[in-house]
C-alpha positions in Angstrom: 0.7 82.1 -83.8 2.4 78.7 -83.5 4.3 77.9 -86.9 2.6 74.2 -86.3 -0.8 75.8 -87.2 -2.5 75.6 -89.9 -5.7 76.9 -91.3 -6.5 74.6 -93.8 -6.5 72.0 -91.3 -8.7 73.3 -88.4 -8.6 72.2 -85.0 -11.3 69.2 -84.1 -13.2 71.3 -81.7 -16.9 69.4 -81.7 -19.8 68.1 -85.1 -20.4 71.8 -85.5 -19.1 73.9 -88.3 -20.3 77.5 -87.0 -20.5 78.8 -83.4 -23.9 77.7 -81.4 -25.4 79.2 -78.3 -24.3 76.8 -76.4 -20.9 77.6 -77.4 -21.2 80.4 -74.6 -23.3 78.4 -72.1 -20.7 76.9 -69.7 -21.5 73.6 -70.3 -19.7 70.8 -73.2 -19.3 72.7 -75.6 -17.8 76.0 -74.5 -15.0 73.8 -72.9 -14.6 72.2 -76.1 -13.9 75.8 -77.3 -12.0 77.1 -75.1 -9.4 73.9 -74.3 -9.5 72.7 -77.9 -9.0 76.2 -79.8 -8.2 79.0 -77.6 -5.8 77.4 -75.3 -4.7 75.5 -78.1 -3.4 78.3 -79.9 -2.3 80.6 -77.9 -0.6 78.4 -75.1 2.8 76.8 -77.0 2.9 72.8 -76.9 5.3 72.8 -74.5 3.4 75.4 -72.3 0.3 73.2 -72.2 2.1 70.2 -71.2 2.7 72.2 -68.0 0.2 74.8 -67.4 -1.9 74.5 -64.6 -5.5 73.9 -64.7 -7.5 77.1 -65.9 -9.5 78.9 -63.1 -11.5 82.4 -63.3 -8.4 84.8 -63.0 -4.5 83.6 -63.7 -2.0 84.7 -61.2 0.9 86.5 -62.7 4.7 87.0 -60.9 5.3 90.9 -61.5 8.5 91.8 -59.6 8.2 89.8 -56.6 4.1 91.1 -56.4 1.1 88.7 -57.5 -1.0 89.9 -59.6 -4.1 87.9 -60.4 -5.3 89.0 -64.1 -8.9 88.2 -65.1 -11.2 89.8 -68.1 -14.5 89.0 -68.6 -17.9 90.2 -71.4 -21.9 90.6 -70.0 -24.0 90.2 -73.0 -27.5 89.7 -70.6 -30.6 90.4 -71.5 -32.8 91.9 -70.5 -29.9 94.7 -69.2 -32.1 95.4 -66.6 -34.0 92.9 -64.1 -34.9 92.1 -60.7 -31.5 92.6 -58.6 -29.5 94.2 -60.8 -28.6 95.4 -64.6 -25.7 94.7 -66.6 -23.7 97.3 -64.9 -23.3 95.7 -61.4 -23.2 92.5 -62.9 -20.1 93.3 -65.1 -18.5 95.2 -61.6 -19.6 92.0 -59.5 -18.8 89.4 -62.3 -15.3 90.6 -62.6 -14.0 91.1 -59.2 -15.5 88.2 -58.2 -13.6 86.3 -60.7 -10.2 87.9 -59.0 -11.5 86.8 -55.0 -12.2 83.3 -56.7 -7.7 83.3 -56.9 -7.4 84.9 -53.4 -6.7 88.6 -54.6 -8.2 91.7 -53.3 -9.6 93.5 -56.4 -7.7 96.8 -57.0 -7.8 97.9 -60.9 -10.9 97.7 -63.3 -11.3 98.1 -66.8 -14.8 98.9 -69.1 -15.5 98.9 -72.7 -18.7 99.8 -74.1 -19.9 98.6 -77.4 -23.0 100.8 -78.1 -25.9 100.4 -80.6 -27.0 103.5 -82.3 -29.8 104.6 -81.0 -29.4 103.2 -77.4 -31.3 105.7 -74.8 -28.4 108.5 -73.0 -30.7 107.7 -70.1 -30.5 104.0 -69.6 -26.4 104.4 -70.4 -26.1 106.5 -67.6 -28.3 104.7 -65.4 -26.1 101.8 -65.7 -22.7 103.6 -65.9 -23.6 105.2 -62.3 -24.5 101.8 -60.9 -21.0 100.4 -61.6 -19.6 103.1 -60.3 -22.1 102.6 -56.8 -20.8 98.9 -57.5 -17.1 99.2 -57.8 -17.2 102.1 -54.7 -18.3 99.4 -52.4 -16.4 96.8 -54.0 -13.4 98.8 -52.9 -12.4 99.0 -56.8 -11.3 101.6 -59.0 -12.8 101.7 -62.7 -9.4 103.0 -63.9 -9.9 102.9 -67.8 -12.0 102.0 -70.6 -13.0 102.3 -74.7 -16.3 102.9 -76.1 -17.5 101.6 -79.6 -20.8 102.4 -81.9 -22.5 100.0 -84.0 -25.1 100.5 -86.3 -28.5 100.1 -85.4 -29.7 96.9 -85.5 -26.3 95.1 -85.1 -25.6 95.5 -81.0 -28.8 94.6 -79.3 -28.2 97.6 -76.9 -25.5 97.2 -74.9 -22.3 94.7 -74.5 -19.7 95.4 -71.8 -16.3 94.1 -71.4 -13.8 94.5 -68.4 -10.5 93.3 -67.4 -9.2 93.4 -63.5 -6.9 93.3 -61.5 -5.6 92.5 -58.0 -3.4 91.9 -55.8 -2.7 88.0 -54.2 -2.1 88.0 -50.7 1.7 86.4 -49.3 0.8 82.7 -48.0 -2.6 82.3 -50.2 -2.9 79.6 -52.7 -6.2 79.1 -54.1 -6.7 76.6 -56.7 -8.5 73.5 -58.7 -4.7 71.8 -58.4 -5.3 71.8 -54.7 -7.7 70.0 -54.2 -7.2 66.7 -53.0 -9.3 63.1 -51.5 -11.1 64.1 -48.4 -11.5 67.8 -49.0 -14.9 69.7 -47.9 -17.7 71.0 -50.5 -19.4 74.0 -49.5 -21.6 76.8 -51.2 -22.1 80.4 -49.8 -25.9 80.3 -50.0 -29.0 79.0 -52.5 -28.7 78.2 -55.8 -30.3 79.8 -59.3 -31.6 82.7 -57.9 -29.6 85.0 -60.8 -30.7 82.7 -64.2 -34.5 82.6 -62.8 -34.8 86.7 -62.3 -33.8 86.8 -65.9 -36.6 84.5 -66.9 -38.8 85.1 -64.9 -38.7 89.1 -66.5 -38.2 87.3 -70.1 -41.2 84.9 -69.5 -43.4 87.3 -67.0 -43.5 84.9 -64.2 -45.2 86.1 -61.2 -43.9 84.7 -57.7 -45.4 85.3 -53.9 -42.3 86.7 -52.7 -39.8 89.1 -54.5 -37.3 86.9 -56.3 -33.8 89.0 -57.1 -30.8 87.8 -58.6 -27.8 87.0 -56.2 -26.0 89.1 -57.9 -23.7 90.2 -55.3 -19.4 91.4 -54.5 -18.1 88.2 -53.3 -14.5 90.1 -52.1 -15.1 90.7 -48.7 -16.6 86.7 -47.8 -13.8 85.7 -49.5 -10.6 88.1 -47.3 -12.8 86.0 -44.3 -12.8 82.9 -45.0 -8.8 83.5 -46.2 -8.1 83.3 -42.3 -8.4 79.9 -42.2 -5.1 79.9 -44.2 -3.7 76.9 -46.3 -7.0 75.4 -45.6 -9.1 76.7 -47.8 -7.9 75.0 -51.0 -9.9 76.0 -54.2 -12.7 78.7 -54.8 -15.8 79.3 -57.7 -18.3 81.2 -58.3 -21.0 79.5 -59.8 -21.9 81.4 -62.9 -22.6 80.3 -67.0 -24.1 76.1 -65.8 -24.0 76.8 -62.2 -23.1 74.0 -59.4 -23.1 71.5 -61.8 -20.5 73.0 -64.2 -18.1 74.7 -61.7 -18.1 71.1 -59.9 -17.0 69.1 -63.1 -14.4 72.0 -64.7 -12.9 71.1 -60.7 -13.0 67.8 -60.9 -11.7 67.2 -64.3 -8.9 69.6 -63.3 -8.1 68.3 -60.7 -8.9 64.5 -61.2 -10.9 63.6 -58.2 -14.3 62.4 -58.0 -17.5 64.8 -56.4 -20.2 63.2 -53.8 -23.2 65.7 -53.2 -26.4 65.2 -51.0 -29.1 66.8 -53.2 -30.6 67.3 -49.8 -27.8 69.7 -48.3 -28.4 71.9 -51.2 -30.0 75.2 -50.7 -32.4 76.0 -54.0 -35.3 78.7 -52.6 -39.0 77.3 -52.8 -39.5 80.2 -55.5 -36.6 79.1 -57.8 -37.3 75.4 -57.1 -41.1 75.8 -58.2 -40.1 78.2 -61.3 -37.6 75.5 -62.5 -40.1 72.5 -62.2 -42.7 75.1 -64.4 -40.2 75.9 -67.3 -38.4 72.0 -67.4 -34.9 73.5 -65.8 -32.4 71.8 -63.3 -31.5 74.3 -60.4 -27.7 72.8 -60.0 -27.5 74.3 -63.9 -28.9 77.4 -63.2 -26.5 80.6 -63.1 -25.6 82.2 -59.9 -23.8 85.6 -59.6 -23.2 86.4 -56.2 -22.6 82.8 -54.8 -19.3 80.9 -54.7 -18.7 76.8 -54.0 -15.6 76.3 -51.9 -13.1 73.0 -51.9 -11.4 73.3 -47.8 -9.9 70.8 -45.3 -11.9 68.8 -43.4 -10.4 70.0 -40.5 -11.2 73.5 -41.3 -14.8 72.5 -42.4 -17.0 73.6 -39.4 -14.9 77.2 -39.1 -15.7 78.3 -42.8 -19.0 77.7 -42.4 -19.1 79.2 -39.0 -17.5 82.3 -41.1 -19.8 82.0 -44.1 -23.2 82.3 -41.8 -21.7 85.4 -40.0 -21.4 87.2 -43.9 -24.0 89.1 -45.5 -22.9 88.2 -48.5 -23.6 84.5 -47.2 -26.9 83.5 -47.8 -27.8 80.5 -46.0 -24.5 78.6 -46.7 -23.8 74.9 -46.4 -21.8 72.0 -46.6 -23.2 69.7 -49.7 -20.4 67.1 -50.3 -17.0 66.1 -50.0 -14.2 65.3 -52.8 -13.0 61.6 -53.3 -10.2 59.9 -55.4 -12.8 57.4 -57.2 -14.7 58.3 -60.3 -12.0 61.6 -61.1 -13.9 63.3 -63.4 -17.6 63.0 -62.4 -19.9 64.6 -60.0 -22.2 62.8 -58.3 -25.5 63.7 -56.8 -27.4 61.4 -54.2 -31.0 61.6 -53.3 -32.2 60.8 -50.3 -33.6 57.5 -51.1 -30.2 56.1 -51.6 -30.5 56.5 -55.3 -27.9 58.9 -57.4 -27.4 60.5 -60.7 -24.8 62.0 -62.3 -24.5 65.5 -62.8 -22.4 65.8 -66.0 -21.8 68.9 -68.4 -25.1 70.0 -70.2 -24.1 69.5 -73.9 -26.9 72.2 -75.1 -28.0 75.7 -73.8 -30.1 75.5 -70.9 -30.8 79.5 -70.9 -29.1 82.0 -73.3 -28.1 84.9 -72.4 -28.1 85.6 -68.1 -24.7 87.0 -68.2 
């Protein structure tokens, strides 16, 4: 701990005194946490003067090798739903966070923190689907830990992992790259993952099967690396979806965002169930789709690359990154109108990861 800090003088993190829900939600005030107490305290002064901007795994110089380092906590509920349960999500959630640096996903890590009383059958359920999940991931579960809670004080299930992989030679994938005149593209349609969780929390009935996204990005991203220096910065569009991924970038990286609303791929299903419950698609959480920063030049090939992925679905380019505005995302309608899409200060919907 730094000798500088001091508990009786706490760090101004936001008007709250105790931790919200929106503390975890990916919007304001979970970046608040993070930049204002975490990094605070555990990057020195001099450290944070120089550090580069944070992105979904850190890339570590281990003897010449790069390592990129991620770890990551699935809390959703229901554990499971349409798609998916909480054990493919942690798999996917985790290595996905490595591809988002470039690395191919070796090494994974699992803790368990059960509640007593929590059904032998569902735990093995959802250990054997990370397992099918890391197998075609091309990851190894490698090590773990396993806690008990009483009953009452877990709601089920929690799951934690770390990973870890290995960055390719030549590939540099991050929000520091991006630069005026870059390319904004997204791997397919938006809030699919956040409305399957409702729509089981809230019983909503749809006329086609509605599934989360949740999905191994690793294989769409060792494509669309062939385009080389190109392809500049990666996210996957998880806790506040587009809308938060966009402005963590473009705070990082001091640029402005221009999106056409109409380039942006949100299913009719999702669209309708997000009009019903008073949501805004761009905020909803994704876990199998990623928004990529590239060239111009390079533009057309990624996408050409994207639409030949099965893990693509229905990709596209929505915008382009300028130097006025750094900072702030902008979305225009195709009336000529805008509207900004800043960081949701509350909790849109607790809970989907």
């Amino acid at each position: 701990m730094p000798e500088d800090f001091n508990l009786s003088c706490p760090i101004p993190i936001d008007r709250h005194d105790t931790i919200q829900m929106a503390h975890g939600g990916g919007g304001r005030l979970m970046q608040r946490l993070i930049d204002d107490l975490f990094v605070a305290v555990f990057s020195g002064t001099a450290e944070r003067k120089t550090r580069s901007p944070l992105h979904d795994s850190t890339v570590l110089d281990a003897g010449g090798a790069r390592l990129a380092f991620t770890t990551d906590t699935f809390v959703v509920n229901p554990l499971f739903f349409p798609g998916g349960d909480i054990g493919k999500l942690a798999v996917c959630g985790t290595v996905n966070d490595l591809a988002m640096s470039g690395a191919d996903p070796k090494w994974l890590s699992a803790g368990f923190i059960l509640e007593e009383g929590f059904p032998i059958e569902a735990l093995q359920r959802i250990v054997q689907s990370m397992q099918k999940t890391a197998e075609s991931a091309g990851v190894r579960i490698v090590t773990g830990d396993t806690k008990v809670v009483d009953r009452g004080k877990g709601d089920g299930l929690f799951i934690n992992t770390a990973g870890i992989g290995l960055v390719p030679d030549g590939i540099d994938i991050s929000p520091a790259r991006v630069q005026p005149g870059d390319v904004v593209l997204v791997s397919g349609d938006l809030g699919r993952h956040g409305i399957a969780i409702m729509s089981v929390r809230e019983g909503l009935q749809f006329e086609g099967a509605l599934e989360s996204d949740c999905d191994s990005l690793c294989e769409l991203v060792a494509a669309m690396r062939r385009v080389g220096a190109h392809l500049h910065c990666l996210r996957d569009l998880t806790r506040g979806g587009l809308a938060a991924a966009l402005n963590e970038i473009a705070g990082a990286a001091r640029v402005g965002v221009e999106l056409e609303e109409a380039a942006i791929p949100v299913a009719p299903q999702v669209a309708g169930a997000c009009e019903m419950l008073g949501l805004d698609p761009f905020y909803v959480a994704n876990e199998g789709r990623l928004v990529a920063m590239v060239a111009a030049e390079a533009a057309e090939t990624i996408l050409q690359i994207m639409n030949g992925h099965q893990a693509a679905h229905g990709p596209a380019i929505i915008g382009r990154i300028t130097g006025d505005h750094a900072g702030c995302v902008e979305l225009k309608g195709g009336l000529g109108g805008s509207r900004i899409l800043d960081l949701l200060s509350g909790e849109q919907m607790p809970r989907i990861c």
